[in-house]
Each structure stands twice: as C-alpha cells, then as structure tokens.
PALO-20116 format. One record per residue (C-alpha): residue in one letter; chain; x, y, z. Coordinates in steps of 0.001 Angstrom, whole numbers. Layout:
N
A|A|X|Y|Z
...
END
This chain:
390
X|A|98991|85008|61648
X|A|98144|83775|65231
X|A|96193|80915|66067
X|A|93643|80870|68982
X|A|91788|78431|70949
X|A|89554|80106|73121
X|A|88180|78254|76458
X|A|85121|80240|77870
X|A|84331|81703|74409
X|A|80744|82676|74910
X|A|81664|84181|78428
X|A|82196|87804|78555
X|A|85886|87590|78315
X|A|85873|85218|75590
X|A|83367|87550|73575
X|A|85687|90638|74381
X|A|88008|88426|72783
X|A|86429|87596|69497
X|A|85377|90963|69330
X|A|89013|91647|69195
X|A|89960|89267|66633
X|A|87438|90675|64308
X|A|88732|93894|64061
X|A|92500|91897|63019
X|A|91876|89156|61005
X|A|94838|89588|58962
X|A|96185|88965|62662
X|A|94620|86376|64053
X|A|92946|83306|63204
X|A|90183|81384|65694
X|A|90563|77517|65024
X|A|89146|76020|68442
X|A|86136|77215|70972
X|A|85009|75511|74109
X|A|81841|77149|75994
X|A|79796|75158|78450
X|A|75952|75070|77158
X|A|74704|78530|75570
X|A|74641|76927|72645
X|A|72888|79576|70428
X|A|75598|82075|71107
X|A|78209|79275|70327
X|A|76025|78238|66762
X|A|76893|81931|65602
X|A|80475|82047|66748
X|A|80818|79203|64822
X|A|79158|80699|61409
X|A|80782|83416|61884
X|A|84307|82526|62686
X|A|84426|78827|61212
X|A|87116|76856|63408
X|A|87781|73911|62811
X|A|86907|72419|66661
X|A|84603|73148|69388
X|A|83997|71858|72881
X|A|80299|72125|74456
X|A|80076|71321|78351
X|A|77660|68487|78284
X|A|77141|65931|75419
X|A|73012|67301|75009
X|A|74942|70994|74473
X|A|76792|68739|71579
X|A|74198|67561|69754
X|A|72363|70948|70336
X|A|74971|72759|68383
X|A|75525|70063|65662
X|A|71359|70342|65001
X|A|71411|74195|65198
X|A|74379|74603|62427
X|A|72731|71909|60358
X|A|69771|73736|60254
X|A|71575|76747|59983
X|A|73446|74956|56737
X|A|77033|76193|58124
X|A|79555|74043|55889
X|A|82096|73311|56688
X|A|81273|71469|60130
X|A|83765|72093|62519
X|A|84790|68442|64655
X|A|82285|68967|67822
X|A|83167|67464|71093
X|A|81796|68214|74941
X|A|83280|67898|78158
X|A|86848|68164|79922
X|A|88482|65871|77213
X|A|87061|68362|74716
X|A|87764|71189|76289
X|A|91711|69553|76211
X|A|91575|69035|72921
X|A|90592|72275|72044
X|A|93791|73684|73910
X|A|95858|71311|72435
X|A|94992|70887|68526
X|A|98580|71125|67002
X|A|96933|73917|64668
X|A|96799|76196|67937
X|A|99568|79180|69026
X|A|97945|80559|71531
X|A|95085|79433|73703
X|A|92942|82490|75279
X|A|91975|80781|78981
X|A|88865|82321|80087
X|A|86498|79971|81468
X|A|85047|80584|84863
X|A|86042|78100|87715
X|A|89022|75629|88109
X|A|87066|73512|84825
X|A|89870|75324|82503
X|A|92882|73968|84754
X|A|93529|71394|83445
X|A|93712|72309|79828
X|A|95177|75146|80038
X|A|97917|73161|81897
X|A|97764|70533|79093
X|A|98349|73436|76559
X|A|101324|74649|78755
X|A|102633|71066|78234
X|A|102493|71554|74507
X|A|104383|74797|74203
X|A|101405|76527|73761
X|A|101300|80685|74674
X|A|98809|81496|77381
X|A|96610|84494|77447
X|A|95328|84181|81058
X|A|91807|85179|82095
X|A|90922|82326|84894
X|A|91948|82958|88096
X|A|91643|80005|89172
X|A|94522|78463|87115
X|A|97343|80180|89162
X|A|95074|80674|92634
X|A|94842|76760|93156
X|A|97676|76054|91419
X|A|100216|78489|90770
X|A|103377|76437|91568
X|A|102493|73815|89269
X|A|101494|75934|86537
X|A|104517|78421|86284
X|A|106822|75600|86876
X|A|105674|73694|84226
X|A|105565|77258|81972
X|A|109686|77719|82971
X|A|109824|73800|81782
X|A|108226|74865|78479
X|A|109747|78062|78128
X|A|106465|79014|76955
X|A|104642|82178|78255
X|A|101720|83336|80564
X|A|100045|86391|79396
X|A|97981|88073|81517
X|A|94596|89304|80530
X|A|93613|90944|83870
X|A|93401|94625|83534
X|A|95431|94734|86628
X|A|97923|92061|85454
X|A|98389|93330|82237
X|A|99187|96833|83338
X|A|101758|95422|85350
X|A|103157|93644|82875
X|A|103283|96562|80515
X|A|105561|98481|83713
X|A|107750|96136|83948
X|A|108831|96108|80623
X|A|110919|99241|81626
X|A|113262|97483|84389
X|A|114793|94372|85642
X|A|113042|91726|88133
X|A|116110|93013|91257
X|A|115164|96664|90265
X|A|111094|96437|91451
X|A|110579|97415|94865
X|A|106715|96551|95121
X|A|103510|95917|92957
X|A|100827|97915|93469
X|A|97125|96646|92134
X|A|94231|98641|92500
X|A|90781|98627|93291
X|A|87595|100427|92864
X|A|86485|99337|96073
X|A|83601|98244|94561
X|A|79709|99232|95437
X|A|80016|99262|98945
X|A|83036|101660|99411
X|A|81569|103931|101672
X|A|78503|101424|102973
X|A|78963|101335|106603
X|A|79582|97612|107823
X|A|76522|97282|109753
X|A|74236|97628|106895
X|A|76335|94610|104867
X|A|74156|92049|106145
X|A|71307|94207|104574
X|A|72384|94011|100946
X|A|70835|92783|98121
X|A|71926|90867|95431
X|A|70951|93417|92513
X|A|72809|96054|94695
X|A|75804|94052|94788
X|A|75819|93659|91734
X|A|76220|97068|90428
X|A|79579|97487|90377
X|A|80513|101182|89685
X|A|82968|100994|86813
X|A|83253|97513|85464
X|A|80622|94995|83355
X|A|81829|91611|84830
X|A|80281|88110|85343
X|A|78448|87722|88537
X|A|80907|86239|90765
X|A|83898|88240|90075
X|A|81367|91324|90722
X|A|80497|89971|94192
X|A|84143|89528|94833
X|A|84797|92800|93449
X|A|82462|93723|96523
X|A|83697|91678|99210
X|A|87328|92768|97434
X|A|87878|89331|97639
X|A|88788|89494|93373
X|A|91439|92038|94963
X|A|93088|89157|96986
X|A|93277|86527|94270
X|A|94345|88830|92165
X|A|97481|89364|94945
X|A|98189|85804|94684
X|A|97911|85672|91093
X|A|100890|88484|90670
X|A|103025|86182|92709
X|A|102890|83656|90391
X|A|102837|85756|87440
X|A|105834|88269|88889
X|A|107782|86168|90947
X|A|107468|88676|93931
X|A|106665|88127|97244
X|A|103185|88868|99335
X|A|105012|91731|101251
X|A|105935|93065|97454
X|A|102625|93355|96313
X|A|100318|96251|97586
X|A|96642|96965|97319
X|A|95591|100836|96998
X|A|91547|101571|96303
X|A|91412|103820|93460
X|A|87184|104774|92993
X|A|88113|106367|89128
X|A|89268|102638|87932
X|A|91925|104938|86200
X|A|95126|103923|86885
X|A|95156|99971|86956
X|A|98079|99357|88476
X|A|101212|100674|89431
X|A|105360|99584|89929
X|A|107405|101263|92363
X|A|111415|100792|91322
X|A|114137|100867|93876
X|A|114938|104518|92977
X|A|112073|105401|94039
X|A|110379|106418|90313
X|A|106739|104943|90012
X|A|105205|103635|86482
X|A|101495|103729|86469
X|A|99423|101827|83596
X|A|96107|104124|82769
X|A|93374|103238|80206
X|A|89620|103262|79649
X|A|87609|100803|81417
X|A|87482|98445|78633
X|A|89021|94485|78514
X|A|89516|95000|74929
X|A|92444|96579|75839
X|A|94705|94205|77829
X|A|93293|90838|75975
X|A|94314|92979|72561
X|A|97417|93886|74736
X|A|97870|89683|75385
X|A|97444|88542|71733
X|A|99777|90625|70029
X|A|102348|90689|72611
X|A|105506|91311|72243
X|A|103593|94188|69372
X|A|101573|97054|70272
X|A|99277|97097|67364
X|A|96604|100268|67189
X|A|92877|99982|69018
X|A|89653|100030|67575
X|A|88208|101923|70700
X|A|87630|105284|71938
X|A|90174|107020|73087
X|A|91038|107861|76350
X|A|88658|110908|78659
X|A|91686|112922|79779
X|A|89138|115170|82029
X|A|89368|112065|84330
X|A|92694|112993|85209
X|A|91718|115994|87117
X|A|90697|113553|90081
X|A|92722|110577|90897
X|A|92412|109096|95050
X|A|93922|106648|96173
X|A|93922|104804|99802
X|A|93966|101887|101948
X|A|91933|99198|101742
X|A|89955|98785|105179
X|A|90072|95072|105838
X|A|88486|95139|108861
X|A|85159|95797|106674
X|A|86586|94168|103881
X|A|88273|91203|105460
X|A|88475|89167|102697
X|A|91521|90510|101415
X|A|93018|90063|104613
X|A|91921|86048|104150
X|A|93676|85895|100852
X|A|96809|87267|102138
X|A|96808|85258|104829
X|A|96307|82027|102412
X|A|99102|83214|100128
X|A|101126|83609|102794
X|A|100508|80099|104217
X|A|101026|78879|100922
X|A|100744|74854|100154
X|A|96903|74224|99314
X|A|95749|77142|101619
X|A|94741|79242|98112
X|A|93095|76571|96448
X|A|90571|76211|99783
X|A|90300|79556|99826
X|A|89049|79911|96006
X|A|86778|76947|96358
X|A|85052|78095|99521
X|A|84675|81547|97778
X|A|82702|79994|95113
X|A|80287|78266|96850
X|A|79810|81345|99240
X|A|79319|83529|96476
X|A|76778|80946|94596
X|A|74913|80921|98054
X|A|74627|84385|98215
X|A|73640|85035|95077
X|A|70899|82301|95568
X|A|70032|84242|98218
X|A|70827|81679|100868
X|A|73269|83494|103173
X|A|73472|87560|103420
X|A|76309|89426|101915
X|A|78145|89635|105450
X|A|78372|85896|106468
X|A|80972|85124|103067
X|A|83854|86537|104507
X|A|83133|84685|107683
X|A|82089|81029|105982
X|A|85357|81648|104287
X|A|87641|81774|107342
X|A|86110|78822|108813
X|A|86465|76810|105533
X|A|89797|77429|105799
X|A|90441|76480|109242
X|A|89034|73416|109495
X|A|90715|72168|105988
X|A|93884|70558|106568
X|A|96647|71554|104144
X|A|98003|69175|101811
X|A|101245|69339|99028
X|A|99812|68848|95755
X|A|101866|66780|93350
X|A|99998|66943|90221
X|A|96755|68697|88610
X|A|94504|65952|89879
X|A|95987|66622|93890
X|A|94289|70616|93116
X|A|90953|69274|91768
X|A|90644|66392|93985
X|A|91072|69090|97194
X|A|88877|71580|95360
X|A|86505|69261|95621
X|A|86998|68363|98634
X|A|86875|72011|99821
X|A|83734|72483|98349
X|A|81952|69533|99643
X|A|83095|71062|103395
X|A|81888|74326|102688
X|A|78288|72980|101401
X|A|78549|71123|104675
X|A|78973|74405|107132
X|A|76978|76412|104448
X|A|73551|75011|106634
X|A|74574|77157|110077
X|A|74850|80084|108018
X|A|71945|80186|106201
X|A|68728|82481|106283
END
C-alpha cells in the first residue's frame, strides 16, 4: 500500500489523480489533500476518500470546508489547516510515501521541497518546482536519495525510454509538441486572437495557462528546462519536434543511432498511473489505444520565429542562474493579462523578453532566494505590463 499526499487535488491533475487511485485501492491509500478554495469539490474528496489532513488556501476556505462536512455529517473529521504551512504539512505528515505535486504556480515549491527533505517520493506535476529551481531541488533529491517522478506526458515517456540504456549511451531527448491551435495561423493574425480561440487546444484538456503556453509553445520550453533537471542532459541534448497527432510523446535517440519512442492515448491517467506505481507497470482502466492513428505520424521543426517563446526559454536555460525563474514568473503574469484580456496574444512573447532583460540575475542559495525573485519578477512585469496594454 502507497501513501499519497496530493497538493493541487481539486485541479485537473490532482482529480486525474484520484481518479486513478480509485480504480487501485488495494494500491494506494490518500491520507493528505491541499487545494486552494473550491471548497465543494474538496468537501466530497474528503467523504469520499477520508484522509486524515487537508490544506485549504485561505483560512475562510477552512472554515468553509469544516461547516460543509459537518453538515454533510462526514466522521471522522480529517485535521483541517489552510495556507503554505498547511500545504507543508500535508507533504510532510510522517504517514505519507509519496506526495503527488500538482498545484499550479511556484505556491507548491516549497513543500514539495520540504517533502524532498523528508525522504518523501515525488510524483511531479508543477513546473514550476524544477523551472525556478531546478538546482536546488535535484540536489537536495541526490542528498535524499529519494526520487522525482515525472507526471508530464512528455516527461514520463522519457522516462519510460530510458529505462532501456545507460545515462553515457543517450545521444539527445526529443519532446514533442502539438503545436498547439495556432500551428498553421499566420503570424500577422496573432495579435487578432481571442481568448476562447486560444484556448482550444486541439488534443489536450488542460488548465488555462498551460493551454495558452501550449499556444505560445512556451509549455514546450519549460518543459526543455524541466528534462535538464530531471535527465541530467544538456540544452543542446534536448530537441523539440511538433508532432499535430499528440501520438508519440516523446522520443530518445541512443548513440547507435536506434530511436525509442513512447506512444499512448491522450489521457494523464496514464503517466500519473505510470508515476505511482513506479518501478511496477500495473494494468489501465482506460481504453485502449486507436491503432488507425498510426497511419499518419508528422513531425517537424518548431518555427520560433512565430513561436519565439521557445527560443526565450532556451535562451534562459542556457543562461542558467535565476534567468528560468524570471522567465516563468513573467510568463504568468503575461498569460493572466491576456487572458484578462489586457494585452493581445502577440505582445507575451515580447513582454517576456523585456522582463528578462531588464532583471538582473542573481545565485539563489535557498528556497526563499527563488520566491523572493519570483516576486520580484512579477512585481517588474506588472510594472511594464501598462505600455503593453490595449
């Protein structure tokens, strides 16, 4: 029996998850959620699982829940708590193997780096955790000896590849990408776009900002620093290839020159299934795989003179230092503004670039260096947002 915590449980990840876990509960075992304030979704997580803690974002999301499963008569209570402490302590209860990481934003760094301190496993959904701040994280994972699992389709298939060689035997990574809605849009009409159409991302059901990055293809460039930390490869080691079918998820290239390719359906079941019961394969609950998509499989390119996002996170990775974490934190706040409708689909890449020129880089020394510059970065993006605006 495994033991979860789940961070971001009422997100879409963390409800992949738990769907998961109820098809195995001879398996697995949920003892700690942490959501931020949909508190009725939360209520029948916790009826229906029963853990034993859970972490609201705000103290009013608190004493929402405890009213709503009082009313509800659920017995027993689980221990509620709210905020970043809670969220820590619902990484870190001693009852906990493995804590799922899902929440959106850099709010799950630093618990998921507290549960790395305790030996916990990781399954890794937040970017954020090894974009701003991947060389503290994995070096305090090697410390631990403790693992990071990741739940990225991408990632995962990866993962699953390089089970079949050594580290010195991988010639390059390659991750791909559906190019998203705008493939074939030419560039001229990207300051034209709407919101809904952006978010109508051909093959995958996603949150809204990792569809709008999934647009701009900047999810395809943290995802590229992400498999450096994962890997242990270099920038020039890891490849990009647009793949419309969403078929193939990834792909490693060996020094012999044979080429293992991960394919599934489009379903995150899969690879968070894949994560828990790691080092097992254990059999799925979903349909099987369409083998007439096989019939047509592209790949190509990415055009980053359209798409120059990727090109930005490339750039950042390659910079290194605190060059990712500015470039995460001025993506957020770009794609917030957009999806306020504040600034047009074309200015992101742009308020991006500019973000992270006129940041200066710093060495961060602990967790609280990344969120203090996060911060930081944000506050200077809000600040050039204005000149951008419509």
């Amino acid at each position: 029996m495994k033991r979860l915590g789940i961070l971001g449980s009422t997100g879409s990840i963390g409800r992949s998850c738990l769907h998961v876990v109820a098809h195995d509960q001879d398996r697995f075992q949920v003892v700690s959620l942490a959501a931020g304030e949909n508190v009725s979704r939360m209520a029948k997580q916790v009826q229906a699982l029963r853990p034993i803690f859970v972490s609201m974002g705000t103290e009013k999301a608190a004493n929402q829940l405890l009213e709503c499963l009082r009313e509800a008569n659920c017995s027993p209570l689980p221990e509620i708590a709210f905020g970043p402490e809670g969220m820590k302590k619902a990484a870190t209860l001693p009852e906990v193997d493995m804590v799922v990481s899902s929440t959106v934003g850099v709010a799950g760094l630093p618990a998921t780096y507290e549960a790395l301190r305790g030996g916990k496993q990781i399954a890794l959904a937040n970017k954020e955790t090894l974009v701003a701040a991947g060389e503290l994280v994995t070096a305090m994972a090697q410390e631990r000896q403790t693992e990071l699992l990741p739940v990225d389709s991408e990632h995962s298939g990866v993962h699953q590849c390089l089970r079949a060689g050594k580290h010195g035997e991988v010639r390059r990574l390659v991750l791909t990408a559906s190019g998203g809605p705008f493939l074939r849009t030419p560039m001229k009409q990207f300051d034209r776009v709407t919101v809904e159409e952006a978010l109508q991302h051909p093959t995958w059901k996603m949150g809204n900002r990792i569809t709008i990055d999934s647009a701009t293809l900047m999810n395809k460039g943290l995802e590229v620093i992400e498999a450096r930390w994962l890997f242990g490869f270099s920038p020039r080691q890891i490849q990009v290839k647009v793949h419309p079918q969403s078929t193939v998820h990834s792909l490693v290239e060996f020094v012999d020159g044979s080429i293992l390719a991960q394919l599934s359906i489009t379903d995150m079941r899969l690879p968070i299934q894949y994560a828990l019961s790691y080092p097992e394969r254990i059999a799925s609950n979903n349909h099987g795989f369409d083998w007439e998509r096989l019939s047509v499989l592209e790949f190509c390119d990415p055009d980053t003179e359209r798409f120059p996002c990727l090109k930005l996170a490339y750039e950042a990775l390659e910079q290194g230092s605190s060059y990712p974490c500015v470039l995460n934190a001025a993506d957020e706040v770009a794609v917030a503004a957009f999806l306020e409708h504040r600034i047009s689909f074309g200015v992101i890449p742009g308020l991006i670039r500019e973000v992270l020129e006129k940041v200066p880089s710093r060495q961060f020394r602990n967790i609280e260096d990344v969120l203090e510059h996060d911060e930081l970065c944000r506050a200077r993006t809000r600040e050039l947002l204005a000149r951008y605006e419509n």
